[in-house]
N, C-alpha and C positions, 0 to 999 in steps of 0.2 A: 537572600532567599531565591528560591528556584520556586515555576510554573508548572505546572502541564496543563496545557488546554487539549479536553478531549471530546468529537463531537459523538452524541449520541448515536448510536442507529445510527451512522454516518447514510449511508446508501439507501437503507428506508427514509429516512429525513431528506434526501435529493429528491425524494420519489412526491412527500407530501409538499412539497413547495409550492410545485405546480398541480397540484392532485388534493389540495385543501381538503377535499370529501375524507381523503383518506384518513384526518387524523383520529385517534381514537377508535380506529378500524385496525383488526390485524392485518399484519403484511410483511410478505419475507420477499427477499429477493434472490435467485440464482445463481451457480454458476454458467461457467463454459458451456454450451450446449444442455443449459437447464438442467443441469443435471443434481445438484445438490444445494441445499440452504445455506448459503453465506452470510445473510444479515437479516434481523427478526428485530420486527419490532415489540416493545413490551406489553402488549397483548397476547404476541405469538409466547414468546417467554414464560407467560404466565400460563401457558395452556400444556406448557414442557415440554413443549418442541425444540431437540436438541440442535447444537449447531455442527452442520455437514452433513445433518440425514439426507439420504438417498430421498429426492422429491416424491418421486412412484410410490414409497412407503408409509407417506401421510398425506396419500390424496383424498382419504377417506376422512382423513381429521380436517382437511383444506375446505371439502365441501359440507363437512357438518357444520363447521363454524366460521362460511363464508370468509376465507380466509383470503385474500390479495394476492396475485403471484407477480413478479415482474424478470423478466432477463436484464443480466449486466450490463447499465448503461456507463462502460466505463469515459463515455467521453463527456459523459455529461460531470460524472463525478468528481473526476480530474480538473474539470473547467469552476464547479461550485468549491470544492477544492483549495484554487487555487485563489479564490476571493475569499476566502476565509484567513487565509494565509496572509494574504496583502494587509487584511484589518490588525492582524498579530504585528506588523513587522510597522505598520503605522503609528500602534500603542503602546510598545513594549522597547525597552532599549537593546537589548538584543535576542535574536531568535532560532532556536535551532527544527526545521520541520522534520520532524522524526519517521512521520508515515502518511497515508494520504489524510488521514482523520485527526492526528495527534501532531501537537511540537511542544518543545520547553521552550522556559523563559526563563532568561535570568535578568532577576529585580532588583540586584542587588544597590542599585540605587535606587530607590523605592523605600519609605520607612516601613517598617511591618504594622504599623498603626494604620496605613492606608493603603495595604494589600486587599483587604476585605473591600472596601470603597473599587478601590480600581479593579479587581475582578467582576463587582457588579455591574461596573461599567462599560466593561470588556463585554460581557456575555450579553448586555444590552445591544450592544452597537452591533454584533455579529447577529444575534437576532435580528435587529431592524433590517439591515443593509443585508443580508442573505438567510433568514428564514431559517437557517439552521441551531436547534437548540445546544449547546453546549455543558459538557461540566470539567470545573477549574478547583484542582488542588493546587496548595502551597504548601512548600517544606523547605526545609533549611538544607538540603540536599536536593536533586532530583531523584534517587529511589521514593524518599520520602515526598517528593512532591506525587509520583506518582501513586504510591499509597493514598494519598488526601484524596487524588482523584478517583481514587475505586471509591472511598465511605462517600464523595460526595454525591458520588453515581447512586449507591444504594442508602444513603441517608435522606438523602434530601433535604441537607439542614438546616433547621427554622433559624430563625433569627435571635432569637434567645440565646440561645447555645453558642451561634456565631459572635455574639455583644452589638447585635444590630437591635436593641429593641427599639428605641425611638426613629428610628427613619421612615417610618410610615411602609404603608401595605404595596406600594409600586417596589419599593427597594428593598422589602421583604419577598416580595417574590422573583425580585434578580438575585438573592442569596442564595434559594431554591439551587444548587446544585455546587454554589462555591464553599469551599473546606480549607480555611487555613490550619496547620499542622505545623505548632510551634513548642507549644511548652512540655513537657515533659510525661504529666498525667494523661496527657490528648494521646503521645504518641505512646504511652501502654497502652491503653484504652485500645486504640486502634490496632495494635500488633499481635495484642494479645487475641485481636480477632479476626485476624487476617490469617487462613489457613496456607501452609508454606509452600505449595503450589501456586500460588498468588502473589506471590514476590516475582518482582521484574527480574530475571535472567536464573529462575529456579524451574529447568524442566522437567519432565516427567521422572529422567532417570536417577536426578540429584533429590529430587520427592522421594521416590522409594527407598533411596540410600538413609536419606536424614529422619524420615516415618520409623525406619529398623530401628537407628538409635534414640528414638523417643521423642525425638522434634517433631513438631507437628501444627505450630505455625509460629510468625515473624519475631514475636519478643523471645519464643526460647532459640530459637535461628541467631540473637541479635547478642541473648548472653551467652550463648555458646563459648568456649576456650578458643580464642585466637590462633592459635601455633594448629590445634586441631582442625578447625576449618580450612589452612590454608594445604595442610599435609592431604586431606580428602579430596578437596574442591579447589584446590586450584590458590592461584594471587585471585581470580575474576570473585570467585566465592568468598574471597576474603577482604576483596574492594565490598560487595554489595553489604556484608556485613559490617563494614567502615561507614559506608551511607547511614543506613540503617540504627548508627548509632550517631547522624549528625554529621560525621564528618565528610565534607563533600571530596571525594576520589573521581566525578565526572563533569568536565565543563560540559557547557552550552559550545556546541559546535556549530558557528557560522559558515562556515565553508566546507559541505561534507566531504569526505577523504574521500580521494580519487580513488575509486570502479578498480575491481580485482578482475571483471568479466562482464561481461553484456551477453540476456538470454533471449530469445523471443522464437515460441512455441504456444501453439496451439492444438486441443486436439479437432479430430474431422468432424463433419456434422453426422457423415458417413463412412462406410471403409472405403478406401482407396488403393485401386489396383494399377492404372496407367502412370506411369513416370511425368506426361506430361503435365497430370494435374498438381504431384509431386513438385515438379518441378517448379509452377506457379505459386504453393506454395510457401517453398522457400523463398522464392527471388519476393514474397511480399513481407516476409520476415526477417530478411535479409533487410528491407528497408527501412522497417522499423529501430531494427539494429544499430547499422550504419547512423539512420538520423541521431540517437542518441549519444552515439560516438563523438561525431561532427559537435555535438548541443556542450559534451564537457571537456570539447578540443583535445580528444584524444585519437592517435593509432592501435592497431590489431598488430602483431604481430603474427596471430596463429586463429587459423578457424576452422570449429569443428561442425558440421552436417550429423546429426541422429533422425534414423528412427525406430516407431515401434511399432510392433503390431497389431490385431486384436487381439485382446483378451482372452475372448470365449470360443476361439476356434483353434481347432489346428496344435492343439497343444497345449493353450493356454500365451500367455505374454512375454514376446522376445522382442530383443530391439538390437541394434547396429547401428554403429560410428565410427565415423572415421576423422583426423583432425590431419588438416595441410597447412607447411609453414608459407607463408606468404613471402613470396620474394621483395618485399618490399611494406612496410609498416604501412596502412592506410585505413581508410573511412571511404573511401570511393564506394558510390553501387558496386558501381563499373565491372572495377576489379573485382571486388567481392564474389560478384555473379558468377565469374567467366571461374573463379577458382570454386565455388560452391558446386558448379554445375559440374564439373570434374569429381568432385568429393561423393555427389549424390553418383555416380556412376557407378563407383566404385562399390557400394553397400546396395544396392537397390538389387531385388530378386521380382522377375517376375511374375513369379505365383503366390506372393505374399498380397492379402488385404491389411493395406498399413493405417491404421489410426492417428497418428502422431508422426508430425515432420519438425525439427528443430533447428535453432543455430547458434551456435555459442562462441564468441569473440571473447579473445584471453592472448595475454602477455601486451597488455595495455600500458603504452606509454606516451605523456604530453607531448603534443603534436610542437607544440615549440624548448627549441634547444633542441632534436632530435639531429643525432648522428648521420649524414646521409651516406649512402654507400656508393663508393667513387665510381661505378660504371654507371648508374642508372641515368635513365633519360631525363633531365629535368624538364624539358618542354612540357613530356607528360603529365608527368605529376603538377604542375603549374596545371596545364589544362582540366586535370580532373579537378583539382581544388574547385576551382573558378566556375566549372561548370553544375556540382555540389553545392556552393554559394548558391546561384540561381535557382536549383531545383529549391533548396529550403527556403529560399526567400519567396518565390510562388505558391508554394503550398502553404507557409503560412499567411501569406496575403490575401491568398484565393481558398482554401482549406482543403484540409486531406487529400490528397491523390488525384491533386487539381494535374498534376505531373507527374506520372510514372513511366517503369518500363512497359515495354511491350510485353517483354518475357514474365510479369508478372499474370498475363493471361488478360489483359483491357479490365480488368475489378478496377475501373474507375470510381470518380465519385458518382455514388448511389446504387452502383452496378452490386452484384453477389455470383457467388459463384459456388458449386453446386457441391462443393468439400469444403466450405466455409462453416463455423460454427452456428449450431443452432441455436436461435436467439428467439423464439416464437413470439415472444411476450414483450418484446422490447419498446417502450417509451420513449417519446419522441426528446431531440438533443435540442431543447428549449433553450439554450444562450450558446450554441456555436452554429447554428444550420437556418439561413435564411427561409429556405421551407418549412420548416420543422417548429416556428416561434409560435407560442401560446396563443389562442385567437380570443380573443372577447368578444361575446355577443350582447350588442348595445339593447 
């Protein structure tokens, strides 16, 4: 049997942890420069506030109905995140983290008579030890695990239903949200009401195709003719309809497959005309990059500098890139910088207001067994590794941008700078910033 543990409200749930008042209160949280609804909690939900509306366009529903707002605290997310993850990887015999909120489990050692039990107990322990609520489907596949995990989401299902009636009112309400999806009436039941936009890897376009010929959700998706699914939609269309009928076509992936590309963009908090603020940054996107490179021991072979510009002027929205081969495979700032800064020269106009600066790392390959090329300097390269070593080993000791460059523009720690994203509303990073920690008053 396969898991999904999926946490609620992911990002609203970071927010009530430390902000207790808030529960049972609505409350959405932001994007990038506050700009659209990324995450509602189920009060906002119920009042039919969609997800990604424009903020500006329900300010008026925000102040009627006292509504919560907060900016992206993604460091805090990432950090609640990644304790959430630690409890999974402690409980479960093995674990695949699918996304920052979601991962599978495979149970398969696990009897299915005591998958209900141990997901109670799962979703307890995540509870206690991080405040975050969860819900946990199981199925004999992961599509179908992931299915359990939507009815669990919107069922809620009592204890009855589950075969937990005598375990008393504590471990009836750790049931509250877990769904095992095993026998066969369950999984009509559930298919037959799961509309086919709601299956995991069916998007919008493959919706309207399979709506035309009369599908219209998961069990007529599930009896469909074989040979026909695979001729329309593909082998992938024709895996999720193998799940779907039990047979599992996707492991639990412990080790995730090595990075196609590494992105990191931001848009501005403002337009941006001067090159030098441009230039900062990149070189802080560039770092972000690089660190990530460095984290899964891999090389860049090819890097590409975009940008774009505003929207609402001038035409409407254009953008420019350009991508240089790197003489050499690396994760260095260093290097990065010195070839970015040539790359941004090359596109950059100066009568454009630019919105959006980017950097994209592509032709990625493991840093060890890598071919070297007979002229290069190895001193170098030695030196940059070594000195890469040190920058991440300070910054994670000391945190974020305890070490940077210069050419980032000094946005040290705490520092902002004045084309950085608007974050009005942002909450304080309560378990990674010494200043920033929850205060009690006795």
């Amino acid at each position: 049997m396969f898991g999904l543990v999926d946490c609620n409200n992911f990002y609203v749930s970071c927010e009530r942890v430390f902000q207790p008042w808030l529960k049972n209160r609505p409350v959405v949280v932001l994007s990038n420069n506050d700009g659209c609804v990324v995450a509602r909690s189920q009060e906002v939900k119920d009042l039919g506030i969609p997800m990604g509306v424009p903020f500006f366009k329900i300010k008026d529903i925000v102040n009627k109905y006292n509504i919560h707002y907060f900016s992206s605290n993604y460091t805090l997310y990432a950090d609640m995140s990644s304790r959430v993850m630690e409890i999974l990887k402690e409980m479960a015999p093995k674990v695949e983290v699918y996304s920052i909120d979601e991962a599978f489990l495979d149970l398969r050692g696990i009897p299915e008579h005591k998958l209900l039990e141990f997901g109670c107990q799962l979703k307890r322990r995540i509870w206690q030890w991080t405040g975050i609520p969860v819900s946990i489907g199981f199925g004999p596949t992961k599509t179908l695990a992931k299915v359990a995990t939507h009815f669990a989401k919107k069922r809620q299902s009592c204890c009855q239903d589950q075969g937990l009636e005598k375990v008393g009112r504590e471990a009836c309400e750790a049931a509250n949200s877990v769904y095992l999806l095993c026998d066969l009436r369950k999984i009509r039941n559930c298919l037959e009401n799961l509309k086919i936009g709601d299956i995991w890897g069916i998007g919008r376009q493959y919706e309207r195709k399979l709506q035309a010929r009369g599908i219209h959700n998961a069990w007529q998706f599930r009896e469909a003719p074989s040979g026909w699914i695979k001729k329309e939609f593909t082998v992938m269309g024709l895996r999720t309809q193998l799940e779907l009928r039990g047979i599992p076509c996707y492991e639990v992936e412990i080790m995730p497959p090595s990075p196609k590309s590494i992105i990191s963009s931001r848009s501005f908090g403002k337009g941006v005309t001067a090159k030098r603020e441009l230039e900062e940054a990149m070189v802080q996107y560039l770092s972000v990059a690089s660190q990530k490179l460095r984290r899964k021991e891999h090389l860049a072979k090819y890097l590409t500098i975009f940008l774009a510009s505003t929207t609402f002027e001038k035409g409407g929205f254009r953008s420019w890139s350009t991508t240089h081969i790197l003489y050499q495979p690396t994760a260095s700032i260093v290097e990065l910088v010195k070839e970015g800064k040539k790359a941004l020269g090359e596109i950059y106009r100066p009568y454009e207001t630019y919105r959006k600066v980017g950097v994209v790392l592509t032709g990625l390959v493991p840093e060890k067994g890598l071919q070297r090329n007979l002229w290069e300097e190895a001193y170098s390269q030695k030196r940059d590794k070594k000195l890469m070593k040190v920058l991440d080993k300070i910054n994670e000791r000391w945190g974020k941008n305890t070490l940077y460059l210069a050419s980032s523009g000094l946005g040290g720690k705490g520092a902002s700078l004045p084309w950085q994203m608007r974050r009005s509303h942002l909450s304080p990073r309560y378990t990674t910033s010494w200043k920033e920690l929850l205060a009690v008053k006795a």
